[in-house]
C-alpha positions in Angstrom: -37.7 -54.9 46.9 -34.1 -55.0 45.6 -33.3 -56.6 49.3 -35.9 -59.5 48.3 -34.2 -60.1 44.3 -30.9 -60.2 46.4 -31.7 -62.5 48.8 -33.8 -64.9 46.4 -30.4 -64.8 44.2 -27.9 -65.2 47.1 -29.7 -68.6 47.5 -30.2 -69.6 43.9 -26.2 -69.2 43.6 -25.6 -71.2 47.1 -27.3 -74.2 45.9 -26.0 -74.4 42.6 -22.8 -74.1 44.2 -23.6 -77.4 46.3 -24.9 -79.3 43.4 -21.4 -78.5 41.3 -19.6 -79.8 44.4 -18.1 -83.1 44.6 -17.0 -85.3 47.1 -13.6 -83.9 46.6 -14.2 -80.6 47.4 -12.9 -78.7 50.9 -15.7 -78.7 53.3 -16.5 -75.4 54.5 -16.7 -75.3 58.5 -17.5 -72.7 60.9 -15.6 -72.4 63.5 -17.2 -71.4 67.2 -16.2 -68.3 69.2 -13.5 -69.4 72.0 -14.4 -68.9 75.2 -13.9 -65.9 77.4 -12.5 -68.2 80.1 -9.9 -69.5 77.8 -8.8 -66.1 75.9 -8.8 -64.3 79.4 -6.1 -65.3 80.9 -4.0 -66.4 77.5 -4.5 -62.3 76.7 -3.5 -61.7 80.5 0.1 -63.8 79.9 0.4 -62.2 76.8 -0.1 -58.2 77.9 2.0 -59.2 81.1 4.8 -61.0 79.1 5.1 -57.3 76.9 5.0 -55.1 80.3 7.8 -56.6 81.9 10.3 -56.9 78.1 9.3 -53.2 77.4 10.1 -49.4 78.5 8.7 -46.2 78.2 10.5 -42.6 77.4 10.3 -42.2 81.0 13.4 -40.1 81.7 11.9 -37.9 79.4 8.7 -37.5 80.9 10.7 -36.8 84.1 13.2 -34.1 82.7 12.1 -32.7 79.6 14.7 -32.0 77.5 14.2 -29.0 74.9 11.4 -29.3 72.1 10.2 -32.8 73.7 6.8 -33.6 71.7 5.5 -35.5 74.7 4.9 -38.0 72.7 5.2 -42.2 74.4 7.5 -43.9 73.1 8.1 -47.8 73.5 11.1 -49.8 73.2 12.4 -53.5 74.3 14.6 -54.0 77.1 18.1 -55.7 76.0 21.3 -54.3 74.8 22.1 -50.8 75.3 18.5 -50.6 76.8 19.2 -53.4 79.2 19.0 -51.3 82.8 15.9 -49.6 81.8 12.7 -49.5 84.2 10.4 -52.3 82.4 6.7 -50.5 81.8 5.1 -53.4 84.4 6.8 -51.0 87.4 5.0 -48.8 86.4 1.6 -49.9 85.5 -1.8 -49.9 87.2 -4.5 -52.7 86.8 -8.2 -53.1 87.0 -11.1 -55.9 86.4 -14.2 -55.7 85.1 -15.9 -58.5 84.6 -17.9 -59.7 81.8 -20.2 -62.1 80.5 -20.5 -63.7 77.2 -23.8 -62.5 76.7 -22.0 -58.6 76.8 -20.1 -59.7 73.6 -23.2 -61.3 71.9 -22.1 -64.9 72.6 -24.2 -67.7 73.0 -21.9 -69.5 75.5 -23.8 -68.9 79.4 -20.3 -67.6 80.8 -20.8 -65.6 83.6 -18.5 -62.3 85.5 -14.8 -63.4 84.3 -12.6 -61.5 85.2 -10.5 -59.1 82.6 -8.0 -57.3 83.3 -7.0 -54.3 82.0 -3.6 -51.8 82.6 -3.3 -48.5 82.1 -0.2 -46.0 83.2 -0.4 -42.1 83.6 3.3 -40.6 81.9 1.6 -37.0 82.8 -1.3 -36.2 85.0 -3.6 -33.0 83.5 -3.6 -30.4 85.8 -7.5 -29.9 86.8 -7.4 -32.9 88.5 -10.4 -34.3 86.9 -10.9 -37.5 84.9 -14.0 -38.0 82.3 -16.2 -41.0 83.6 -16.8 -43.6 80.7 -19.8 -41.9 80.0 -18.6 -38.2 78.7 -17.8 -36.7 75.6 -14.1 -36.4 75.8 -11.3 -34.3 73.5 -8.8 -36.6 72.7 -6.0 -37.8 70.4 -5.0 -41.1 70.4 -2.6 -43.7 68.5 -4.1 -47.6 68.6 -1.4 -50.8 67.6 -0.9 -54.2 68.1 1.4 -55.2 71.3 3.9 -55.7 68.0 3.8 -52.2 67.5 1.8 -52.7 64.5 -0.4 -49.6 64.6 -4.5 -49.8 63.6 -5.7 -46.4 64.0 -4.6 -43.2 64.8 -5.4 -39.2 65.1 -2.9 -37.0 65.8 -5.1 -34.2 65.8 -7.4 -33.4 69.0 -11.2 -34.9 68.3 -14.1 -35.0 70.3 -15.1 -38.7 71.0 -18.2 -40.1 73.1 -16.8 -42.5 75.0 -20.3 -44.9 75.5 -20.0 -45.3 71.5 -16.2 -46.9 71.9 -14.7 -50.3 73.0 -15.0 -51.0 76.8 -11.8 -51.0 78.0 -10.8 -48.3 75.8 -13.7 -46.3 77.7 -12.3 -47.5 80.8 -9.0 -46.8 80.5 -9.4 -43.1 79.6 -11.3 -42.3 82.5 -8.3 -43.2 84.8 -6.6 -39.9 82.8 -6.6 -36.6 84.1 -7.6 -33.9 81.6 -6.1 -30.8 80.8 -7.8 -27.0 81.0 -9.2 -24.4 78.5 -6.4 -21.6 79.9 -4.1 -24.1 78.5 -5.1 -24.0 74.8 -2.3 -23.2 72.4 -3.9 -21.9 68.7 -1.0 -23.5 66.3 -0.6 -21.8 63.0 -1.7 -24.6 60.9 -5.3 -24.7 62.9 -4.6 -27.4 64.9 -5.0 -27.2 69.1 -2.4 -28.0 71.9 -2.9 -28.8 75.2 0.2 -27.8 77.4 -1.4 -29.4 80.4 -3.0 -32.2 78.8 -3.1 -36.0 80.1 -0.6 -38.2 78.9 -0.9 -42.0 79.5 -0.8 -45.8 77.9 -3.6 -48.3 77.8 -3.4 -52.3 76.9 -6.5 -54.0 77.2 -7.5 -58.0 76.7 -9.6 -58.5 73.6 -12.8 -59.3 75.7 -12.5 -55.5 76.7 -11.7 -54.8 72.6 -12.8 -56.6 69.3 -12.7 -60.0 70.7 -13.6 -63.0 67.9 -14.1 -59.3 65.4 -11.5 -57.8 63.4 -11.9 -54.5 64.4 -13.9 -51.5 61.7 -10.3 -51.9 59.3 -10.7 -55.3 59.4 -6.8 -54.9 60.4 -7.0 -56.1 63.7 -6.6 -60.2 64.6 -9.2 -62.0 66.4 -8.3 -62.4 70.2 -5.8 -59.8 70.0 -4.8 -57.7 73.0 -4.5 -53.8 71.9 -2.2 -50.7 73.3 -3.6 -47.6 73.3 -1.1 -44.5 73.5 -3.5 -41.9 74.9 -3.5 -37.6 75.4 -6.8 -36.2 77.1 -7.2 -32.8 76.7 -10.4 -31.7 77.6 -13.9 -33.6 78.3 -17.6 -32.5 78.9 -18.6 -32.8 82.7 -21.9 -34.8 83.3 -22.2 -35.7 79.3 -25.7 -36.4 78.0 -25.8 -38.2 75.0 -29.3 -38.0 74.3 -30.3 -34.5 75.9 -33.2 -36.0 77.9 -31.7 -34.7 80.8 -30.0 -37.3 82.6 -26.0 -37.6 82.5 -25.0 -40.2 80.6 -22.9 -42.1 83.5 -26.2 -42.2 85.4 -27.9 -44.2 82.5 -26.2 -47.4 83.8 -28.8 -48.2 86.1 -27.5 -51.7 86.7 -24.3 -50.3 87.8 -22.3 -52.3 85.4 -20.4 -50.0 83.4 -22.0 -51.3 80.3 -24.7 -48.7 78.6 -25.8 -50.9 76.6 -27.4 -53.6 78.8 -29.7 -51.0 80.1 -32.7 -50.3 78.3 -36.5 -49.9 80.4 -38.7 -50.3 77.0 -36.4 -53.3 75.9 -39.3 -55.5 74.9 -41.5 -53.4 73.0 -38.2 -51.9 70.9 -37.1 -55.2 70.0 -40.9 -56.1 69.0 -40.7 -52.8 66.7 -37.6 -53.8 65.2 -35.2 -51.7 67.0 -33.2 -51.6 70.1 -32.2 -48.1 72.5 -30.2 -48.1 75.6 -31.3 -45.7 77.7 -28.5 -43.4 77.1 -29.8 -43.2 73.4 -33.3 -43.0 73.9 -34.9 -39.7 74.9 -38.3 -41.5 76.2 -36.6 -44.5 78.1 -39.7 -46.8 79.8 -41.6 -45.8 76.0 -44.9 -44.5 77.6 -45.1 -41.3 75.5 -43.9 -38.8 78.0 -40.6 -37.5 77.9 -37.4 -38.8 80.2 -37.2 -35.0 80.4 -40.5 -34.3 81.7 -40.5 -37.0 84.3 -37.5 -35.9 86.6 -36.7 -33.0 88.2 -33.5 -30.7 87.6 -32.8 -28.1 89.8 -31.3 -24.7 89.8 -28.1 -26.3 90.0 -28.6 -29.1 87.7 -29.1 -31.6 90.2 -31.5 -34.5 89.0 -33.8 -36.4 91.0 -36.3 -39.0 90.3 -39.9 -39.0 91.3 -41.6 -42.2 91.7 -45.3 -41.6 91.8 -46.7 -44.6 92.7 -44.0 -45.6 95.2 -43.4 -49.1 93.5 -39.6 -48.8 93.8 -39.1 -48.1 89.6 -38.7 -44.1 89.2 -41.2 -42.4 87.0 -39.1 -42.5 84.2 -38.1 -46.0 84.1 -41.8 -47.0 84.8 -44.2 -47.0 81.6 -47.4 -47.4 84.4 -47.1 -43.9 85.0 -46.7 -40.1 83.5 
């Protein structure tokens, strides 16, 4: 009811607004999200332009000297720093490609290409990376490529990766983690990790916030982010929703985005709501349980009966239970 008074007086204020107006007055325009096909490869110059003028702590990271923090630090290359190793010698790269539709845009651009970097300062010791899909124990320092930093938590936190930015997602899951033996008890009640991963992410802003601001409302539309990274620990085979299905296997498309993929899509949308599969604990919406239409073994192995042979497993297929 109060939504409804608001509204109605929302209105009433709008066009008393445009009756007060006069000819004189600024016109109000909106302006159009860009297209990924332009910001793409601007971002792409931009992240290279910083990789190649900029250094990491490397030596560091090679030789430790006494009471390092392990801790990236980034500087330019001139002056004294002049004959330092420039972070692009460094850095690895992957694409994903996206769509405009997986940013909400009305634009009917289709698979261009983004590319994102990531670089590993220390490799965890259990040789295992989270997929983009687990719950992962992190901490984590975000900025601008100006160094201008957005977010930050120097303490370790458990984040589900499906719920953050893409390539932010992505770029984590190229870190190896560390191990439980390795868990320091500090005095204040904080955790280290002496064998945790240590790396560096910069990602376009189609992989980010792209035309948004970011949740601070700090960060500027189209802007390319750096993530410094430490992955301590993460949760094998992650299932967000407990219907018994790892998360990473509730892309059913195969294209890395969670989000897209959602068997009761209609029906949801009709109700006034909206569930990926990797939220929803009845994912076709036929009444029985995800849970109680696949099989888990002993071992945790899942499989996925398709009883009427029609190529759509059970749970996926609201025509049977």
């Amino acid at each position: 009811m109060k939504y409804g008074v608001f509204v109605c007086l929302f209105f009433f204020i709008l066009i008393l607004a445009s009756c007060n107006n006069d000819d004189n007055g600024p016109a109000i325009e909106s302006v159009p999200p860009r297209l990924l096909t332009e910001v793409a490869p601007e971002n792409d110059e931009e992240i290279q332009e910083f990789l190649k003028t900029h250094f990491y702590n490397y030596e560091e990271f090679a030789t430790p000297p006494v009471d390092f923090d392990f801790k990236i630090q980034i500087d330019t290359i001139a002056g004294d720093n002049a004959d330092k190793k420039s972070l692009w010698e460094d850095i690895e790269m992957k694409t994903i490609n996206l769509s405009s539709s997986d940013l909400g845009l009305e634009d009917e651009e289709e698979n261009v290409e983004h590319k994102y970097y990531y670089l590993i300062a220390r490799s965890g010791e259990s040789g295992n990376s989270p997929t983009i899909g687990d719950s992962t124990l992190l901490r984590y320092q975000g900025s601008l490529l100006d160094g201008t930093l957005f977010d930050e938590n120097p303490s370790f936190t458990w984040q589900e990766l499906p719920f953050t930015i893409r390539g932010y997602a992505n770029g984590i899951s190229n870190i190896t983690s560390g191990t439980p033996e390795q868990i320091i008890q500090n005095e204040d009640g904080t955790i280290n990790i002496s064998d945790s991963g240590i790396g560096l992410i910069v990602i376009p802003s189609g992989l980010a916030y792209y035309n948004n601001t970011g949740p601070s409302g700090s960060i500027p539309q189209y802007a390319p982010l750096l993530f410094k990274i430490e992955v301590g620990l993460f949760v094998e085979d992650t299932d967000n929703d407990n219907d018994g299905i790892p998360t990473i296997l509730e892309d059913v498309d195969g294209d890395g985005n969670f989000n897209n993929d959602n068997a009761d899509s209609e029906a949801e949308l009709a109700a006034g709501f909206f569930l990926p599969n990797f939220r929803d604990t009845d994912d076709d919406g036929d009444g029985t349980l995800t849970r109680d239409e696949i099989v888990i073994d002993d071992e945790g192995n899942v499989t996925f009966p398709d009883a009427d042979n029609d190529g759509t497993p059970d749970y996926l297929d609201p025509d049977t239970n």
